[in-house]
N, C-alpha and C positions, 0 to 999 in steps of 0.2 A: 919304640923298641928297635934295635938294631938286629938286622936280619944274622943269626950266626951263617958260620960256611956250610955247615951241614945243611942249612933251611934252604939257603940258596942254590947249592947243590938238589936238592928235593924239588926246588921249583924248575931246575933248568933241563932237568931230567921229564917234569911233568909235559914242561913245551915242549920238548921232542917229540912226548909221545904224542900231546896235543896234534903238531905237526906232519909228525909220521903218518898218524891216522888219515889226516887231512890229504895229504897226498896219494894216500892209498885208496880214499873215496876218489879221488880226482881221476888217479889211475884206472880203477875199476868203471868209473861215470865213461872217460873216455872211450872203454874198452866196450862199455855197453852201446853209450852210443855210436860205435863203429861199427857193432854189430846191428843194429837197429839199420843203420844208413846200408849197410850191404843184404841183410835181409831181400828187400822188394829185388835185388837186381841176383838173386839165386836162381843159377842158372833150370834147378831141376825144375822151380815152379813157375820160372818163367817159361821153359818149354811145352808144362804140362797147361799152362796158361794159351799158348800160344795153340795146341792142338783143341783143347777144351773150342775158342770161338771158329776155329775149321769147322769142328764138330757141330758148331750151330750156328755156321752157316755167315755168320755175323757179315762178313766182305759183301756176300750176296746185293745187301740193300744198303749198307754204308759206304758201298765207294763208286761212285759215279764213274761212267763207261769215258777212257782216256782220266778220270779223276786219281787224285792219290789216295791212297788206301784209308778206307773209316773215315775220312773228311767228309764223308754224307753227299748229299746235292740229288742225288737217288732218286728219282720218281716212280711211286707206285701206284699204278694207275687202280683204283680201288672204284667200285659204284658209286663210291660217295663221293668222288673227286681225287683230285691227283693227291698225295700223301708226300711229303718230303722226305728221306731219312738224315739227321741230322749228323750233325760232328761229333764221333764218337773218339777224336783224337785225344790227347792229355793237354792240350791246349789250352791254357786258362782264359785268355780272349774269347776263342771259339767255341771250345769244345769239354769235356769233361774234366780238367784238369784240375779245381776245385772241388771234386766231388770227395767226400768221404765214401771207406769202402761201406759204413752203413744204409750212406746215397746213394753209391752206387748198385747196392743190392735192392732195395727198395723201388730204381727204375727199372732191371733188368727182371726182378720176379713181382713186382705190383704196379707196372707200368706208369709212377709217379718218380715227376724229375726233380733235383735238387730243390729248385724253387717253388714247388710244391703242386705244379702245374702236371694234368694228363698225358698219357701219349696214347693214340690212336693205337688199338689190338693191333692194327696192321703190322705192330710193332709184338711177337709172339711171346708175350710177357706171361700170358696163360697158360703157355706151356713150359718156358722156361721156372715161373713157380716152382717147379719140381725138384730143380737142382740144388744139391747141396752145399753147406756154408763153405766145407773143405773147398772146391769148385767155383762160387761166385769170389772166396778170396784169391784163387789161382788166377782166373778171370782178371780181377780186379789189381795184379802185382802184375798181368802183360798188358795191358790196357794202358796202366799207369809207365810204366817202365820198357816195356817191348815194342811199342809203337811211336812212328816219329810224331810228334806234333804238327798241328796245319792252324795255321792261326788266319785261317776264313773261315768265317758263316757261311752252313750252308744254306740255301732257299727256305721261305718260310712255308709253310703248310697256311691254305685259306680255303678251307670250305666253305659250301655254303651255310647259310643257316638252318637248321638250328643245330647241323655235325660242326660248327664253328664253336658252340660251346662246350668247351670241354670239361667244365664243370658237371656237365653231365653223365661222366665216365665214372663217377661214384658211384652213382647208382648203380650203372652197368658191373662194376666190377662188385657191389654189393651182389647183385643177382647172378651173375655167371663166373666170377672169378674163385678158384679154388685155389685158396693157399699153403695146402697139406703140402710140406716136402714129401718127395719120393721115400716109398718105405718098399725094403725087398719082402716079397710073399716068400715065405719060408717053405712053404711046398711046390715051389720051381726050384730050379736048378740056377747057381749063377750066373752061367751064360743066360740064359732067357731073362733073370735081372735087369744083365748089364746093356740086354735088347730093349726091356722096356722101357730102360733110365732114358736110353738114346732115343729112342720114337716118339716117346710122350714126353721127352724131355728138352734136352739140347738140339734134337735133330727137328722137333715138331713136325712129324710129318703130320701131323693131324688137322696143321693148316690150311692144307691144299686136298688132303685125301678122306676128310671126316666132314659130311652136309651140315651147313649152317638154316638156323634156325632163321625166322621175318625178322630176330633182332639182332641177327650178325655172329652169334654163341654156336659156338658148336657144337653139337647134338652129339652126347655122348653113347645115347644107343646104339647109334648107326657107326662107331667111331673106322674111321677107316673104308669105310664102303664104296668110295669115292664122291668125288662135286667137281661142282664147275670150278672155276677159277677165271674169271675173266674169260676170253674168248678159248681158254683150252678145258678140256674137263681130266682131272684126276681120276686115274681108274680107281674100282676095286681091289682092294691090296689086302684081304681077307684071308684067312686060311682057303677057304671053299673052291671051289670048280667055278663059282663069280669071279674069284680073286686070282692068287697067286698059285692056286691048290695044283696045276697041271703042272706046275715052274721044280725043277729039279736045283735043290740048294746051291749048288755050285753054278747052276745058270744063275741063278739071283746074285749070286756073290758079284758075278762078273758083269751083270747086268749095273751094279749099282757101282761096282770102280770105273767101267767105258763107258758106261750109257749106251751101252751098242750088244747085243747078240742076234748073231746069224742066227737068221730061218725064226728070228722072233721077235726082234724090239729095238726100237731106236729112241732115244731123249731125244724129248724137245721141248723148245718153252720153258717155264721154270723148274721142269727135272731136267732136262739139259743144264742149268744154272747149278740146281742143287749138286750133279757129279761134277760139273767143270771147279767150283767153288769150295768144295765139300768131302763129298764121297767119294772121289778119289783118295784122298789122302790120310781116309781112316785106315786104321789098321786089321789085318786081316782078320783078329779076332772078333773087332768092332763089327764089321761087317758080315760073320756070322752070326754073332748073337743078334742084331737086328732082324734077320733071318729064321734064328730059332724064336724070337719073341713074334714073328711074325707067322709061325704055323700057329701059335696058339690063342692069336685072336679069332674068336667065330663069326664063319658067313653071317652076312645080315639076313641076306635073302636067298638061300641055297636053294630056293624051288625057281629062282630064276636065270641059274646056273645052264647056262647053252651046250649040249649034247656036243658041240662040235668047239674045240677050243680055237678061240679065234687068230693064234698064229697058224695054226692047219691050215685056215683055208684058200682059195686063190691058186692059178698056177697061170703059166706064162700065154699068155695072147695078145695078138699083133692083127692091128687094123692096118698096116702102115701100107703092104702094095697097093689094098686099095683106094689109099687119100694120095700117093703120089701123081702130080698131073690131074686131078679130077676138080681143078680150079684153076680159073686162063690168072687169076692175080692170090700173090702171095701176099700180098700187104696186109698188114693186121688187122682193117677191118671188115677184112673180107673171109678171115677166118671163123667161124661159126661151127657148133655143134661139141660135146666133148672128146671124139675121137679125131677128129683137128685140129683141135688147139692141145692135144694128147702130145698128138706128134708134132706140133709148131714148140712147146715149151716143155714139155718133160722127158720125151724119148732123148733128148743127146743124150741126157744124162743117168736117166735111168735104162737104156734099152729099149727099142721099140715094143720087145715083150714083156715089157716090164721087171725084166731080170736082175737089173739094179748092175753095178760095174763090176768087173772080177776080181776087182782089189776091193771089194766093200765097202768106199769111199762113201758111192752113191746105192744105199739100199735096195734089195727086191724091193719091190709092190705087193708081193704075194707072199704068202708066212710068213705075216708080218702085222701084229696085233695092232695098228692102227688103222688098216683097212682094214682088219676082219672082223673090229668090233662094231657092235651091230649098232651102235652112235657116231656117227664121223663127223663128230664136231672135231677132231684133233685133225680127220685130215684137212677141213677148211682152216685150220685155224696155223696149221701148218703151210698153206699155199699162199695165207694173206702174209705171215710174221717170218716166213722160214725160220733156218737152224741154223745156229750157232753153239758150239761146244767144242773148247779145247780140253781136250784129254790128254798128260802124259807127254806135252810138246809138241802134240800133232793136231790142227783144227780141222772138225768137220764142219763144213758150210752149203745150205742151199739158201738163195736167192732168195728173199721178198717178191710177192706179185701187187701186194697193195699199191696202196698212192704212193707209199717210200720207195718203191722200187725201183734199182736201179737199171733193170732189165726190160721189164714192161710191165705195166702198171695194169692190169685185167677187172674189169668189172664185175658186178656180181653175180650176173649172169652167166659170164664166164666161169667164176670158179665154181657156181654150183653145179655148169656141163661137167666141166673136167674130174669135179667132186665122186658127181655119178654116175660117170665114166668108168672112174678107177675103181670105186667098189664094184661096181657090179661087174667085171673083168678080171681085177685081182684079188678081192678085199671079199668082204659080205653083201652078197647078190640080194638080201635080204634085210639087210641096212635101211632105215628112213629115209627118203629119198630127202634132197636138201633144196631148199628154194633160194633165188635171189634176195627175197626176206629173209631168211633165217643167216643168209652170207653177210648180209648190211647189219643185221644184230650183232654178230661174232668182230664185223671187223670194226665196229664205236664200243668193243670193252666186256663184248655176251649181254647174257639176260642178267637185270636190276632188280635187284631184289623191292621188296613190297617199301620199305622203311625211304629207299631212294627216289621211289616214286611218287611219295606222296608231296601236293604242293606246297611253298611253305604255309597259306593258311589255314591247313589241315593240320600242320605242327603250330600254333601257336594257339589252336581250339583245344588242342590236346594237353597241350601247356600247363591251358588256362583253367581247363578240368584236371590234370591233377592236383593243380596247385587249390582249387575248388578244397578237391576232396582231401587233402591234407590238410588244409587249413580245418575242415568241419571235422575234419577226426581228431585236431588239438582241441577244439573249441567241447570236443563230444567229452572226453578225459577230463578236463579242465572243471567244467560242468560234474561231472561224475563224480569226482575227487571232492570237490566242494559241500555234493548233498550228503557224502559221509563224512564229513567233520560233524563233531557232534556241536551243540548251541556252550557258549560258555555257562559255565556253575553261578550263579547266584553268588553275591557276595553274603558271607555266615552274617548272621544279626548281630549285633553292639554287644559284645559283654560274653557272648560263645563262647569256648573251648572246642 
């Protein structure tokens, strides 16, 4: 049958629309995927992306000192062995540039990596948990989009055994890992929220300032109350008269953007890190609500809160006319006791009275919470490691005395004179006094915890026993389930119903 003009007319009408349509999918497909492609590179969530890993710190442990930024290489010197931090670049070679942001949330808050492997807590996955999906995708569009790629591996992580296996970290995070996201308490106020989202969250201070348990977990009782950390120890940062309870909020504010307040505290060690890295560059609000969440956590131990707050105490005294000439040789071995080697290595810089310099470059000695606290593992651990913290374009620095030193290398006996020396003159007269043993403990890494200690064939009896006692508790079930199956039925007799 021959098409009439009308039919073909009706058909050629139909392919327009056919086509038109097609064009306008194609139109809109492009339109979507140009909005898709510029998506990741919006500028609001790449900023809030970019302030979100300030806020936790990220640079801290991913970017090796003279390294490029988030390419890892970072050594954490941890009890268990040194700890690598890896390449957190967008580098598909190197670094996370394959990740889904599903992978990538899954290593940031359950500390498993694309390929299915562990990362050592070192890595504060337990705290980060907390943060919201809004946040790990923000995270996730500056990581991917805001940072340049570095297409080197960083160093590998090798502990010994049996912290080599990290198949072990299941367990671990079966037993101590909380995966609850942050939920606000509706009977605080937002500020105290947005204190708690940041301390227990993105900021973890609970890493450094909340005592870990014989398995490395952090004891949420005591959350805050301070620990050791390697050779420095983390105060008290409590509400209470232990804690922070003498500290006037606007001192805290200021304590926590410089690391520095006169007549009371100076960073060092990994809060020096945490404000050079970090807390500077929060915002003012940030940094009170950290403040207001921070009067509302309670002392652990308020009965052993010191009558005398330990930046009061101390005031200025000077050994110095009497060590001038009262030795025919200056040479360093011949310096001996701690109020000569006081004034051989710390009066230039701090004052023969301990007065510290008039520009506040180089701190008092005296009201000054690290010698008045009545533990002066920070001031050894400050004599062996000194300070470094740039704040603001301006670096404060004091020298190393250990073996790295580029000034003079002092022994342990040495810095436990000079140790207590300085307390008992500037500091807490009333201090522990400090031994060349306890100086040689601080300066190979502090005190080991129990789990470090043990040999490894103390871990493979252990092993050998749980795996013992896991096997007989399958074997126990298996048995168990068995004697309640009932016998099968008889087969009915020939001819039944």
């Amino acid at each position: 049958m021959k098409p009439t003009p009308r039919l073909r007319a009706g058909r050629r009408a139909c392919v327009a629309r056919v086509a038109l349509s097609l064009a306008l999918f194609a139109m809109g497909g492009a339109a979507l995927a140009g909005q898709a492609a510029s998506a990741p590179a919006d500028n609001a969530t790449l900023a809030r992306g970019k302030y979100l890993a300030i806020a936790g710190d990220c640079a801290a442990c991913h970017t090796a000192p003279a390294g490029k930024p988030f390419a890892g290489g970072y050594s954490l010197e941890s009890p268990l062995g040194a700890i690598y931090a890896t390449n957190i670049t967008p580098s598909k070679q190197a670094g996370i540039g394959n990740y889904t942001e599903a992978q990538f949330a899954r290593a940031v808050r359950e500390g498993v990596r694309a390929d299915g492997q562990h990362l050592y807590p070192a890595m504060p996955y337990t705290s980060y948990a907390k943060v919201s999906d809004e946040d790990i995708h923000a995270l996730y569009v500056y990581f991917m989009h805001g940072v340049e790629p570095v297409d080197v591996r960083a160093a590998q992580t090798q502990l010994a055994f049996p912290f080599s296996m990290r198949s072990t970290l299941a367990a671990w995070n079966v037993l101590f890992l909380d995966r609850e996201r942050f939920r606000p308490d509706p009977s605080k106020s937002e500020q105290v929220n947005r204190g708690n989202y940041l301390v227990n969250g993105l900021a973890h201070c609970g890493a450094c300032h909340t005592p870990r348990s014989a398995f490395m977990n952090e004891m949420s009782s005591k959350a805050l109350s301070g620990a050791q950390v390697g050779p420095w120890f983390a105060p008290d940062i409590t509400s209470g008269d232990s804690g922070i309870g003498r500290w006037r909020d606007e001192a805290l504010v200021e304590y926590l953007r410089t690391g520095r307040l006169a007549g009371k505290a100076n960073a060092a060690g990994p809060m020096a890190e945490a404000v050079q890295n970090s807390l500077q560059y929060l915002t003012d609000a940030d940094l009170h609500a950290i403040v207001a969440y921070l009067r509302t956590v309670p002392s652990v131990s308020p009965q052993a809160a010191p009558q005398t707050a330990a930046f009061s105490l101390g005031g200025p005294y000077s050994d110095e006319a009497r060590q001038r000439g009262a030795e025919k040789s200056n040479s360093h071995d011949a310096i001996r006791g701690g109020a000569r080697l006081f004034s051989a290595y710390c009066a230039s810089c701090h004052r023969p009275d301990g007065g510290g310099s008039r520009d506040g470059q180089y701190p008092a000695l005296y009201h000054n919470t690290t010698t008045g606290h009545p533990d002066p593992t920070n001031v050894v651990a400050t004599i062996l490691n000194g300070v470094t913290r740039t704040v603001g374009g301006k670096t404060v620095a004091m020298p190393r005395f250990d073996e790295k030193s580029v000034v003079a290398s002092l022994s342990d006996e040495d810095i436990a004179a000079i140790t207590n020396y300085v307390t008992a003159h500037y500091g807490n007269p009333k201090a522990q006094p400090v031994s060349a043993e306890r100086v040689s403990a601080l300066r190979h890494g502090g005190p080991r915890p129990l789990i470090a200690r043990l040999p490894p064939a103390a871990w493979v009896t252990a092993l050998a026993l749980a795996l013992a006692i896991m096997l007989a508790a399958v074997a126990f079930i298996v048995r168990r389930r068995h004697s309640r199956t009932p016998p099968p039925r008889p087969p009915a007799p020939s001819g039944s119903r």
